[in-house]
C-alpha positions as CSV (number, residue, x, y, z in Angstrom):
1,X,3.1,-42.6,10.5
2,X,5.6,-40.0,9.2
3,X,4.0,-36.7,7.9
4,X,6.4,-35.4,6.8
5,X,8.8,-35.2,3.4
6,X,12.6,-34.9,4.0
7,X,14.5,-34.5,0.7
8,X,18.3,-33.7,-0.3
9,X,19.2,-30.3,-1.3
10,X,22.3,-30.7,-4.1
11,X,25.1,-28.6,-2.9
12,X,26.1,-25.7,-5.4
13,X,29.1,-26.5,-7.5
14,X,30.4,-22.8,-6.5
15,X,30.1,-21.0,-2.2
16,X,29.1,-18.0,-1.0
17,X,32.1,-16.4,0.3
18,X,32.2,-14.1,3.5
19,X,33.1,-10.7,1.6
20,X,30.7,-12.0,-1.3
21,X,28.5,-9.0,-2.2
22,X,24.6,-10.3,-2.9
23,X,21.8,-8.7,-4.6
24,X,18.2,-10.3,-3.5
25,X,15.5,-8.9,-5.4
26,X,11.6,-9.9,-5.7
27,X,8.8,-11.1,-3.4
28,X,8.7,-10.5,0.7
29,X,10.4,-14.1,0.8
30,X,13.2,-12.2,-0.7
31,X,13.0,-9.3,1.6
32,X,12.9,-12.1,4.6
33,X,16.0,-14.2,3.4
34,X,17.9,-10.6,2.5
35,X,17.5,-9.3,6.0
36,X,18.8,-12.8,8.0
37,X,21.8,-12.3,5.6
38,X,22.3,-8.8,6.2
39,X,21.7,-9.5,10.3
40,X,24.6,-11.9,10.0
41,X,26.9,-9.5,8.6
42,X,26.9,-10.0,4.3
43,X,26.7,-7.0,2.2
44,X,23.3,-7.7,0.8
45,X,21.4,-5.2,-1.4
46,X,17.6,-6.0,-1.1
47,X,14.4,-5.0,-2.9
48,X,14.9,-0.8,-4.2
49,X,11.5,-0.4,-5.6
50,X,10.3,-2.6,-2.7
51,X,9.1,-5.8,-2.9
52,X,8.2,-7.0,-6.6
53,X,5.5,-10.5,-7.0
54,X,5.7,-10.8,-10.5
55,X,8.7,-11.6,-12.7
56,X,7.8,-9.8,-15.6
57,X,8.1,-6.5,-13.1
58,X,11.5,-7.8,-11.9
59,X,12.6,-8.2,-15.2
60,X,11.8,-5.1,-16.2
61,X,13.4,-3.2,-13.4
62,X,16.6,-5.0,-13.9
63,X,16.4,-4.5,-17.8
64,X,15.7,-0.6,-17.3
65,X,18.6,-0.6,-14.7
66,X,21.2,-2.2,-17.1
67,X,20.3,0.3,-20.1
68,X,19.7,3.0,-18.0
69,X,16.1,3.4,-19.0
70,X,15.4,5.8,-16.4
71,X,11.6,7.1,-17.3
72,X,8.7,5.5,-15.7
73,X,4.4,5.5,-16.0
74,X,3.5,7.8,-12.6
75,X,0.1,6.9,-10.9
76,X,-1.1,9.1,-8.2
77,X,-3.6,8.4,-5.2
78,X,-4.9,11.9,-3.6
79,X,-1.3,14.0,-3.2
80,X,0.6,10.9,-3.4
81,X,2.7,9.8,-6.5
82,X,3.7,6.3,-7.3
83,X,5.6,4.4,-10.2
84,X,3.4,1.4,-11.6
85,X,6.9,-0.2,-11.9
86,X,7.4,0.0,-8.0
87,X,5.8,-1.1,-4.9
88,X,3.4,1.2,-3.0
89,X,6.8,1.5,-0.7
90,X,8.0,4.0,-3.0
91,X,7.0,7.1,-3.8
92,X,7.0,10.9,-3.4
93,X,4.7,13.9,-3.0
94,X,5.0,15.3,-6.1
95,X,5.7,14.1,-9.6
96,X,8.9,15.4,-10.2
97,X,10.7,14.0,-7.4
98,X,9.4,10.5,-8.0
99,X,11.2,10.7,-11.0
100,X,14.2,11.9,-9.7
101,X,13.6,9.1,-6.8
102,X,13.1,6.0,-9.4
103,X,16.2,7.5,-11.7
104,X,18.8,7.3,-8.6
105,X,17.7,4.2,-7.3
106,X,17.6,2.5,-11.0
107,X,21.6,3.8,-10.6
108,X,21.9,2.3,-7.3
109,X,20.6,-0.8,-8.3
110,X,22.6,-1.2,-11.9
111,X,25.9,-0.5,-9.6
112,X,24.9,-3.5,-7.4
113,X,24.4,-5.6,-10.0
114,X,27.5,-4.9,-11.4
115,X,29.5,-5.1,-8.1
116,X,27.3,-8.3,-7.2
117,X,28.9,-11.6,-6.7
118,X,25.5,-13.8,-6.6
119,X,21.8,-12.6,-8.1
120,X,19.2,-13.7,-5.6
121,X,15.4,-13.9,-7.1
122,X,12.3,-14.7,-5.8
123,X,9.0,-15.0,-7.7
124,X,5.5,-14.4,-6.2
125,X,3.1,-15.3,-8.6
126,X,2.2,-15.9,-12.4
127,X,-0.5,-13.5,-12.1
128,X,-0.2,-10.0,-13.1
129,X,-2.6,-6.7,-13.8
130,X,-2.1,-5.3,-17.1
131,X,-3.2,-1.6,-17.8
132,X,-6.4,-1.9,-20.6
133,X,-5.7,1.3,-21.7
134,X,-1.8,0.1,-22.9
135,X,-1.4,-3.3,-22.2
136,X,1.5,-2.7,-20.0
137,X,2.0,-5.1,-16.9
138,X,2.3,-3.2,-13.1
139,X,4.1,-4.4,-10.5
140,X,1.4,-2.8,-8.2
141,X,-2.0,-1.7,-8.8
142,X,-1.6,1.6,-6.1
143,X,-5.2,0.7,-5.1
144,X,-6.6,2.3,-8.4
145,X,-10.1,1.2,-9.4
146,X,-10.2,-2.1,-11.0
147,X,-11.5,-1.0,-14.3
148,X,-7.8,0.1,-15.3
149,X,-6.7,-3.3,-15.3
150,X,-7.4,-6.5,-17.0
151,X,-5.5,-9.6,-14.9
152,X,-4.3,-12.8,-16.5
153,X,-2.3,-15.8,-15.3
154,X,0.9,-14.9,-17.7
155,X,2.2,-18.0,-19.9
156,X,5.4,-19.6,-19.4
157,X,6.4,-18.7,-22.9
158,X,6.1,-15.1,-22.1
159,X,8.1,-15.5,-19.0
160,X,10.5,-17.5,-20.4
161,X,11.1,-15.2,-23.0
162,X,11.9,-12.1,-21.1
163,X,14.2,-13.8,-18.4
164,X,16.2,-15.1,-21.1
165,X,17.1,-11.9,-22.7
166,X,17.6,-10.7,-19.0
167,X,19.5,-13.4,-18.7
168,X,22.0,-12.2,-21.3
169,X,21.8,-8.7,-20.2
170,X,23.2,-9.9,-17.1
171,X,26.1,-12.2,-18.0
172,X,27.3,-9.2,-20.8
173,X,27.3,-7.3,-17.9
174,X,28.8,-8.5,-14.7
175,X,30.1,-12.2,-16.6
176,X,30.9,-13.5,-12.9
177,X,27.8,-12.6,-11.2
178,X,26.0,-16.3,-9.9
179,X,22.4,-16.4,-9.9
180,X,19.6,-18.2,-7.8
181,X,15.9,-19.0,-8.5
182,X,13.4,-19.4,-5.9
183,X,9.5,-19.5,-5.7
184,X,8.1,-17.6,-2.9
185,X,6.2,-20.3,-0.2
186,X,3.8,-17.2,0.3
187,X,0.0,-18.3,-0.7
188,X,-2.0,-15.8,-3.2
189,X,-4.6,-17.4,-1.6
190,X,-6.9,-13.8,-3.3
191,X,-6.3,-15.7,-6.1
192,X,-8.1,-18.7,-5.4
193,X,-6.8,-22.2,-4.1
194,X,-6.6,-23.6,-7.1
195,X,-5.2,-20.8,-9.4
196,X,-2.5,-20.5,-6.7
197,X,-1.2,-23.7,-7.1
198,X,-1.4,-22.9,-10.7
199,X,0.7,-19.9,-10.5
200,X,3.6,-21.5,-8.3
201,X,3.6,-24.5,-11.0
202,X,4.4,-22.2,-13.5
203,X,6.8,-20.4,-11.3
204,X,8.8,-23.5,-10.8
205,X,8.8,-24.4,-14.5
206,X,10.2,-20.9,-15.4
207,X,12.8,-21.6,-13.0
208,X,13.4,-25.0,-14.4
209,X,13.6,-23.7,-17.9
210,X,15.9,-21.0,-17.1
211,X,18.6,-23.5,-16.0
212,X,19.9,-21.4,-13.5
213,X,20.3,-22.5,-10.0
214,X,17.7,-23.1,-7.8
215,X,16.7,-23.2,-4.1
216,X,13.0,-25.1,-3.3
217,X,12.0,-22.4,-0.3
218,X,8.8,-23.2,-1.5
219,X,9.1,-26.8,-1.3
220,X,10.9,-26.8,1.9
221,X,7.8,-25.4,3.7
222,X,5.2,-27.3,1.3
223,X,6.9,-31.0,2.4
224,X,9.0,-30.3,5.4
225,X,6.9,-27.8,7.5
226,X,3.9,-28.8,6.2
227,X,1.8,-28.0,9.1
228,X,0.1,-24.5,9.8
229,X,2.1,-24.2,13.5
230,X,5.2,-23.2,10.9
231,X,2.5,-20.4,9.3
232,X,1.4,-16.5,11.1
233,X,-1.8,-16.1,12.3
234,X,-3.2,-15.3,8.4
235,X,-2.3,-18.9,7.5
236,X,-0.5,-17.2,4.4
237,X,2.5,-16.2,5.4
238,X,5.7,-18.2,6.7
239,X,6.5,-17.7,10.3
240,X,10.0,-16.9,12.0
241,X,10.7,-20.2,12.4
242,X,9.8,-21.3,9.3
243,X,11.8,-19.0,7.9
244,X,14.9,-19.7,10.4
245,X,14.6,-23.2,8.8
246,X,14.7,-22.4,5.2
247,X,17.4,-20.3,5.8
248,X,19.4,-22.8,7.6
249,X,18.9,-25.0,4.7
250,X,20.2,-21.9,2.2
251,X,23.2,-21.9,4.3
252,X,24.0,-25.7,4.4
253,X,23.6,-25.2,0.3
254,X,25.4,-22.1,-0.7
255,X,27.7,-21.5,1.9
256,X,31.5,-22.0,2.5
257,X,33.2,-23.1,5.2
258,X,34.5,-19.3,5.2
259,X,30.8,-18.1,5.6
260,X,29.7,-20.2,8.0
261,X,32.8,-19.4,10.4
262,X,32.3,-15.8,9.6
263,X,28.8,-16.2,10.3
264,X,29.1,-17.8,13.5
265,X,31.7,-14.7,14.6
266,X,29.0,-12.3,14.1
267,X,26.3,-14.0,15.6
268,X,28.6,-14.0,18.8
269,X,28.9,-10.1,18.5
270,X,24.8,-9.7,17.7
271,X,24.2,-11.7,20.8
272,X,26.3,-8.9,22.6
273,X,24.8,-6.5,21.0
274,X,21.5,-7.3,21.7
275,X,21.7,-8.7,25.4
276,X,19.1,-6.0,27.4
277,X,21.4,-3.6,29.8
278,X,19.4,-2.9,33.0
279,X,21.9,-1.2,35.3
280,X,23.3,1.2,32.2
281,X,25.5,3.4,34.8
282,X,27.0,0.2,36.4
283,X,30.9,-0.7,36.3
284,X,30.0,-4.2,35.0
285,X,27.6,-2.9,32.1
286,X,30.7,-0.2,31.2
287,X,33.0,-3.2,31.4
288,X,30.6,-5.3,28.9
289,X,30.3,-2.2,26.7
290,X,34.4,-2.2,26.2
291,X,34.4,-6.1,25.8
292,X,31.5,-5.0,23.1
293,X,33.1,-2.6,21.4
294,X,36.7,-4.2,21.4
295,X,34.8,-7.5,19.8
296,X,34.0,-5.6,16.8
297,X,37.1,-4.2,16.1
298,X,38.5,-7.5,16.0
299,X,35.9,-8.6,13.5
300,X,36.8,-5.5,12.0
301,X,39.7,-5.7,11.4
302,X,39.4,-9.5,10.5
303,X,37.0,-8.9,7.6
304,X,37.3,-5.1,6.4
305,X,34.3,-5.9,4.7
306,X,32.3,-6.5,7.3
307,X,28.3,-5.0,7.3
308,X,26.7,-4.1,10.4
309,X,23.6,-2.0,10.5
């Protein structure tokens, strides 16, 4: 008996090219996909304020970044200072330089959006933490007591409301820029089962709604991989290989035959690059390191555009 669901992915009416500059922005499904793209050489802009579950805090961020909204709401646990628009990845040891900290990275990220050739987002969950005192949502609660917040399961009106005037933010502002919708495969499992599955339902229908393309991550590992061998040891999260697989499948959607050349170039240098050197004085290991180095001046020079950490 088969257990498993194979499905068709539509190919994208438009490819990612090789010097194709990519924003991805969101949940750590976001930060995950970003980091295989950067690894294989794209110019790929991931997660500022770190990563972001909630699309009404994405949303925001880009909004504030486009109008150059630059203040923010500062929480603050013993002597350290946090944004409630940020992750608990970013922040400072004194007020002041937060600021300073969110303002240049709001910069950063409105002059990737407006160099960006394709918009990657990921959304986490429907669930959110509002502040009782101003109704405001956080995109983290900074492990503040739960008496500041109120949480809800946010309606798909709301949603779809603030990512369409987003929406047109974003096309006024860099008209070429291609965007992508995804729904994290992460479980909120804190949530509940049940309100979970809930949330990711909703996700997918704001998706849906916004028209925009869209890549099923999530349903890749809900109906491919469904089988907890493709999960880490938390039984939440997707493992390397899962992830490997949905990015394989990204690839076979989005990209040209240009990336996927490009892409097999600098795999060959990575595998190089990351062979383990035992005999480091040897005239063999010097002779690799010149083979090495001459390889990426050929890619170099090949693709001026190429990014390698």
């Amino acid at each position: 008996m088969k257990l498993t669901i194979d499905f068709d992915i539509p190919e994208s009416g438009w490819k990612i090219l090789p010097q194709d500059k990519l924003v991805s922005l969101g949940s750590c499904f976001s930060d995950e996909i970003g980091y295989l793209l950067k690894k294989d050489g794209f110019d790929c802009f991931i997660n500022p304020f770190g990563i972001l579950f909630h699309p009404l805090s994405i949303a925001k961020l880009i909004s504030k970044a486009l109008n150059e909204e630059h203040e923010t709401e500062i929480a603050q646990q013993y002597d350290v200072f946090f944004s409630w628009e940020a992750s608990g990845t970013f922040f400072a040891y004194d007020e002041e330089s937060l600021k300073i900290k969110f303002s240049k990275t709001l910069k950063q990220l409105a002059a990737a959006l407006k160099n960006a050739d394709v918009l990657m987002v990921t959304f986490g969950t429907a669930f959110g933490y509002r502040l009782a005192e101003s109704g405001e949502l956080v995109a983290n609660c900074h492990k503040q007591p739960g008496s500041l917040f109120r949480k809800e399961l946010t309606t798909l009106e709301e949603m779809v409301f603030v990512w369409e005037d987003v929406l047109g933010q974003l096309k006024k502002f860099n008209p070429g820029l291609k965007i992508v919708f995804t729904v994290s495969p992460v479980k909120h499992i804190r949530d509940g089962v049940i309100e979970n599955v809930r949330s990711k339902s909703r996700l997918i229908e704001l998706a849906a709604v916004l028209g925009e393309n869209y890549f099923p991550g999530f349903e890749i590992i809900q109906e491919e991989l469904r089988d907890y061998r493709f999960y880490k040891t938390d039984l939440v999260h997707p493992n390397e290989e899962a992830i490997s697989i949905v990015y394989s499948r990204f690839m076979t959607t989005f990209f040209s035959e240009e990336a996927i050349k490009f892409q097999r170039e600098v795999r060959s240098y990575r595998r190089m690059s990351e062979h383990r050197l035992t005999y480091t004085k040897s005239s063999q290991v010097e002779l690799f390191q010149q083979q090495k180095q001459q390889l990426f001046e050929v890619l170099k020079k090949k693709y001026p555009f190429l990014v390698i950490d």
